[in-house]
C-alpha positions in Angstrom: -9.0 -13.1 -10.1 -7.7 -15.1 -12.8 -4.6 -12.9 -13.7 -2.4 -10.4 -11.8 -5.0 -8.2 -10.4 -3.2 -4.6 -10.0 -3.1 -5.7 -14.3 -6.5 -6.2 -14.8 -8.3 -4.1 -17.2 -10.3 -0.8 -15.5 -11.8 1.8 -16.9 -9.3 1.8 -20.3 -5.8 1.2 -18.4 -5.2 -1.3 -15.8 -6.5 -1.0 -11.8 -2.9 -0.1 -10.6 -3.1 3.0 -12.9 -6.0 3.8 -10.9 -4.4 3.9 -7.9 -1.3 5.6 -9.4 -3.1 8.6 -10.1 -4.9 9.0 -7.0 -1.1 8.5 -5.0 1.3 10.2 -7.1 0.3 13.8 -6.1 0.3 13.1 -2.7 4.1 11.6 -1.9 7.4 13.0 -3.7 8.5 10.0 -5.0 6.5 6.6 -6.1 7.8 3.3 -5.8 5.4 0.3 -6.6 6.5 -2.8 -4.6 6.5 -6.3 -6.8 8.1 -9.7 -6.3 10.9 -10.5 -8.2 9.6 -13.4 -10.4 6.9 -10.5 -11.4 9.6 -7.7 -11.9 10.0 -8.5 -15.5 6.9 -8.1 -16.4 5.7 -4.7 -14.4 9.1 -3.4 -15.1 8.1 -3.4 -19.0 5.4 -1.5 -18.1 6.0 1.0 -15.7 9.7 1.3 -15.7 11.9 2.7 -12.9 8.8 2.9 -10.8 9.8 -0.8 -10.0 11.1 -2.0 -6.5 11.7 -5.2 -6.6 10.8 -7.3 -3.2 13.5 -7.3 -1.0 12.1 -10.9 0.0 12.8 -13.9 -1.6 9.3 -14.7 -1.7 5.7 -12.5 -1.1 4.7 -12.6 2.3 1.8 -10.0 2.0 1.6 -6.0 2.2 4.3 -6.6 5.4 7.1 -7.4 3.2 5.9 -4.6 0.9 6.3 -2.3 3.8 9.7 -3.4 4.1 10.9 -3.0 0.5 9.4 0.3 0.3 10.8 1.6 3.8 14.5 -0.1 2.4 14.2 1.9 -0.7 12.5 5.3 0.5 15.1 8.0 0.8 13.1 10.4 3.2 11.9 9.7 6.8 8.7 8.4 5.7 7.0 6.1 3.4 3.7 6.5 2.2 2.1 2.7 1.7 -1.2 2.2 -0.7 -2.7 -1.0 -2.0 -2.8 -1.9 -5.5 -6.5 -2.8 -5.5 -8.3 0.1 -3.9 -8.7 3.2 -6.9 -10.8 5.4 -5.1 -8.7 6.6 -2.1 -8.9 9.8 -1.0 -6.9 12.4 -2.7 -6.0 14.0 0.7 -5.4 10.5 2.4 -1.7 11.3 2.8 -2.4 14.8 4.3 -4.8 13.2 6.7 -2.9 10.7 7.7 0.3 13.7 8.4 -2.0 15.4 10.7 -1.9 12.3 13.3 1.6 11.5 12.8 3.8 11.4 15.5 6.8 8.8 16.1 4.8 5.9 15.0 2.7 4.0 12.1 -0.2 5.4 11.5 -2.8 3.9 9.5 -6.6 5.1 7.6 -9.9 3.9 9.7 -13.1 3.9 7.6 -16.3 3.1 8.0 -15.5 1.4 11.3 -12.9 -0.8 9.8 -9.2 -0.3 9.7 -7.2 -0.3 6.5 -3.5 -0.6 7.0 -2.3 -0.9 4.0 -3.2 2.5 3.9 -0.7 3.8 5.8 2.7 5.9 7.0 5.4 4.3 8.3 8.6 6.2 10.0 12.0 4.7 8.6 12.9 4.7 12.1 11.1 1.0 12.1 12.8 -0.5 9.3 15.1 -2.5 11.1 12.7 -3.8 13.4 10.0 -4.8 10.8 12.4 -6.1 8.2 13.7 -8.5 11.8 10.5 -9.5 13.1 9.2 -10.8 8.9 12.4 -12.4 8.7 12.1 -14.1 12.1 8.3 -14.9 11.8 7.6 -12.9 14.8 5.7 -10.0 12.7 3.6 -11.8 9.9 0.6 -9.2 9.6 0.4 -5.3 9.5 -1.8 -6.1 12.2 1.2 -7.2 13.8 3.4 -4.7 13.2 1.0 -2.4 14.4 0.7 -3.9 17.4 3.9 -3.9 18.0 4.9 -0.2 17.2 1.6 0.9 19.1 0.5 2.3 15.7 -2.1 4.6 15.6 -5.7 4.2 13.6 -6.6 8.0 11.7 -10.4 8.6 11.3 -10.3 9.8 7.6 -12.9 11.7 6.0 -13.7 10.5 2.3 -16.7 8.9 0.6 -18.2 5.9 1.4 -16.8 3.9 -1.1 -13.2 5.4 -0.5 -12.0 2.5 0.6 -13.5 -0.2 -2.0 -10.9 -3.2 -2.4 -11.1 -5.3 -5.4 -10.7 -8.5 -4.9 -13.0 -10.4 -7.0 -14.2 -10.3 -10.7 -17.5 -9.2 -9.6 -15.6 -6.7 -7.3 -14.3 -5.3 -10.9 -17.0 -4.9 -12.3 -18.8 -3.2 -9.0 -16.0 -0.8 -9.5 -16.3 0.1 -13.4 -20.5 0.9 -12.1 -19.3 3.1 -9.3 
């Protein structure tokens, strides 16, 4: 993308803010997740919000997992991606209704998004092992391994749209 992409400009604030306000109403707490060489820099900008990675280095949405499970103070943690500002404003309700012992992630449009996800505290141990031992190095993984479950959610088509390139953007500021 050229810059930090939750940063980039959308729709007069920046394409994290997007996201912010479709997730905030639906958890009790927001965290956002960023690696520690760009905590400076987020931390300016959206204060105490922070959590800083609890990884040396960004290993993908995993290791966000991880540091937000680490910091989370209840027995669940909501997980959302920075690039996506048109999830559903119910997507934490839906994904409730399916919960039982284990992750449980959003299915769309035949495709599963597990970044879009909640994840019992009960697994932080065993997540924050398998990153650090290699053994887990997708949420793909992890799900796998914690026989996660995949939640049909009802939303709009374009629910799920993931920014990921310049053109993507600007697809976005149209829809």
């Amino acid at each position: 993308m050229g810059a930090l992409k939750p940063l980039m400009p959308f729709r007069g604030a920046a394409l994290i803010d997007a996201v912010i306000a479709r997730a905030a109403p639906q958890v009790s707490r927001l965290g956002i997740d960023v690696s520690r060489d760009e905590e400076p820099l987020f931390r300016a900008r959206y204060g105490e919000t922070i959590v800083p990675g609890v990884f040396a280095r960004m290993l993908g949405p995993l290791c966000g997992i991880v540091t937000g499970l680490q910091w989370s103070e209840t027995g669940w943690l909501a997980t959302f991606p920075c690039d996506a500002p048109f999830l559903p404003d119910n997507l934490v309700a839906q994904l409730e209704a399916r919960a039982d012992t284990r992750p449980v992630v959003a299915r769309h449009g035949g495709r599963v998004h597990g970044v879009c996800g909640l994840w019992p505290k009960s697994a932080l141990a065993r997540l924050k092992d398998g990153v650090e031992s290699g053994a887990l190095r997708s949420v793909r993984d992890a799900l796998a391994a914690f026989d996660g479950i995949e939640c049909d959610i009802a939303a709009p088509e374009n629910a799920f749209f993931n920014v990921n390139t310049p053109e993507d953007l600007k697809l976005a500021e149209a829809l």
